[in-house]
Steps between C-alpha positions, in 0.01 A plus 500: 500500500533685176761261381291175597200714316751519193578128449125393584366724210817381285402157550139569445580666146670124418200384322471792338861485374464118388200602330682736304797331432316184356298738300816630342643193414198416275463790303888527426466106385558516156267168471260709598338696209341798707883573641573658121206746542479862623229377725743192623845767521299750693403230765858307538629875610218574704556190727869527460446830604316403834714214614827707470312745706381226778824317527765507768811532355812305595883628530633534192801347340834643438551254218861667399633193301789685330602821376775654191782640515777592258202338263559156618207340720579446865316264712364655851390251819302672758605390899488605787785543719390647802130427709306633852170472536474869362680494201686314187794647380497346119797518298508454063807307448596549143707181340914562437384878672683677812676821426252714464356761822311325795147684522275446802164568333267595842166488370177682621388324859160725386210232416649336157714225453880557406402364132354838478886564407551211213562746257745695684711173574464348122658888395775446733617155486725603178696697678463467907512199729160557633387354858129600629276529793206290451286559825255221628142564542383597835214300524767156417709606762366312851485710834773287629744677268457837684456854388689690210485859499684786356746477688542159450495600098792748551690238687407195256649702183808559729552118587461405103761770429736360746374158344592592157853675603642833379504629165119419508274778323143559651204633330229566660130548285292706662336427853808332629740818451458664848616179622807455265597818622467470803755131472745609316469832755579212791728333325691831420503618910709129533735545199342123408710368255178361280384864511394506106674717245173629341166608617214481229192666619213485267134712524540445914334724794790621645367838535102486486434870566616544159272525229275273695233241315195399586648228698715745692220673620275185595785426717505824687133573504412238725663403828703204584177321714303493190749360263512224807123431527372555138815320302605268707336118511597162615564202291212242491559127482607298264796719487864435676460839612238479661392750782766730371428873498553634113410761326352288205595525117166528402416816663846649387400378166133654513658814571752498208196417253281767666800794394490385173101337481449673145831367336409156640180480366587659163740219466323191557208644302814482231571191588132392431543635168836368379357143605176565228735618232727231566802749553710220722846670560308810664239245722867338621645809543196606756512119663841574582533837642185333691577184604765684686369836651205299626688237704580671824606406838471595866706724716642438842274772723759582729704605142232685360399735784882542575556598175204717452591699810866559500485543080226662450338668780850562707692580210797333757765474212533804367391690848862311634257322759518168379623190706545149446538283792571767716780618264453858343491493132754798335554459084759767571693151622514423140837542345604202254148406352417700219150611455272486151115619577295480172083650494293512242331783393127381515543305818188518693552257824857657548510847414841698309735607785400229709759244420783816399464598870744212555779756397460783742506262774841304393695781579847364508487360177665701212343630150738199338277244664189667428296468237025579440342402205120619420360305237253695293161333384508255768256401814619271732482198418727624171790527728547208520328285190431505176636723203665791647606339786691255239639771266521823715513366848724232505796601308540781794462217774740284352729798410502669856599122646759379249672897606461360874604130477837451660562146319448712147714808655770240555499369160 
């Protein structure tokens, strides 16, 4: 009900949002005289302002048309080279390019779309051969297709392993570590030969007891049943997916805002403000960050709730408890993958010593294959994006798998 509730009152707000839009357009006309006033500047960003705020936004773009390296300009094509119903496995094919490490990008299954991680892949196409996880909205995907739950997650990032062959790299950013883990754990127990020679794990809940967030402790407050009955809704029509169960991105999303309500605000109320003084490069800057953290998607229930208990509540990983499929889960398996984790020091969704847990349980794995970086200055979604992550972060990732990459070991 709360979902049908949810795309009634977004479709009542469309008049609203037309309203606005077409009230925009006329005083940013520079035929119109009023639009070079303070009176005319102060209403374009003041209905600008309220249709960004109404509108649903759509998936966002990759748009990765090329990249440099060695200073020359290298064109990039985006495809996809692997499909279920669940998931996309995209790969950036860089022109006259195929020497460099294979990376398996597995991007957060946690309400946002894999775009989320543009800027990690445009920093790594110079030097990697980057392949990502683009996962498919729940609400697109029909009830025919089945269910998909964590389980089903572990397993999927084991079949595109096995898909991409060995000598593949992983990295895993944030929610979807557990389950890298617990793969390449699998894949370990079997001696698979696509087993991948490096393990990336950035700002991800392997551990929550440690330093635990606010999220951490939303998870464990409450019991299973009422994650089930207060989180999770069915699709309404006109969707494909249609009488699925989902735990919706708009309440995720409402929840992320609500952490950080204040620093929202304070920035659109910048934004507001940059539009009246006609300071453009810092209104695109806030349409960007944006146009992306606001476009969410749904989450496969079964997923959620599976994830929530044996991750957070069970703490099944790094209690040894964890199965998958019946099969128990041991990192101590691990033996030819090394292992990078990297936190960041102001990371409040997954607290320091969360992610580094991921050592104490690969126990088989020597010091030479080991390696933790803490990045000062840096919340979470700085582990991965922006600045630091480009200058301070990334030079260790690409470091730690260049040391691990048998085809550059050969050479």
């Amino acid at each position: 009900m709360l979902y049908t509730l949810h795309e009634i009152h977004h479709a009542a707000m469309t008049p609203v949002r037309l309203a606005a839009k077409s009230l925009q357009d006329i005083f940013t006309n520079p035929w119109v005289p009023v639009s070079y006033t303070e009176f005319g500047r102060h209403m374009a960003a003041g209905c600008e302002l309220l249709e960004r705020t109404t509108r649903r936004y759509p998936k966002p773009e990759f748009a990765l048309t090329h990249t440099k390296i060695d200073g020359r300009k290298v064109a990039v094509t985006e495809e996809t080279v692997f499909s279920n119903p669940f998931c996309n496995l995209l790969h950036f094919r860089r022109e006259g390019r195929g020497a460099d490490p294979r990376v398996l990008l597995v991007a957060p299954m946690s309400g946002h779309h894999a775009t989320l991680l543009r800027g990690t892949v445009e920093s790594m196409l110079p030097d990697h051969d980057v392949y990502i996880t683009d996962w498919i909205d729940a609400r697109d995907v029909p009830v025919e297709a089945g269910t998909f739950d964590l389980d089903d997650h572990v397993h999927m990032i084991i079949e595109l392993l096995q898909f991409l062959g060995p000598n593949t790299h992983v990295i895993a950013v944030c929610q979807p570590s557990p389950s890298v883990l617990a793969a390449v754990s699998l894949m370990a127990a079997d001696d698979d030969p696509c087993q991948p020679a490096s393990m990336t794990l950035m700002g991800g809940p392997v551990d929550t007891r440690q330093s635990p967030t606010k999220v951490n402790e939303l998870a464990t407050q409450q019991k299973l049943r009422w994650f089930e009955t207060q989180l999770i809704h069915q699709v309404p029509a006109p969707y494909d997916g249609a009488g699925r169960d989902v735990y919706p991105g708009f309440i995720q999303l409402s929840g992320f805002m609500g952490m950080n309500l204040d620093r929202h605000l304070d920035a659109h109320v910048k934004f507001f403000h940059h539009l009246v003084q006609e300071d453009g490069d810092s209104a695109d800057q806030h349409r960007r960050f944006y146009d992306e953290y606001l476009a969410v998607m749904d989450l496969p229930a079964e997923f959620y709730l599976q994830t929530i208990r044996t991750i957070f509540q069970e703490h099944a990983l790094p209690n040894g408890t964890m199965t998958s499929r019946g099969r128990k889960v041991d990192p101590g398996s691990i033996r030819k993958t090394a292992l990078l984790t990297v936190e960041g020091e102001n990371d409040d969704i997954t607290g320091a010593g969360q992610c580094e847990a991921a050592h104490k349980l690969c126990t088989s794995l020597p010091a030479s294959m080991r390696q933790h970086h803490l990045q000062p200055k840096v919340g979470h979604y700085g582990v991965f994006n922006g600045r630091r992550w480009r200058e301070e972060i990334l030079p260790h990732v690409r470091a730690f798998i260049r040391r691990h990459d048998a085809a550059v070991l050969a050479a």
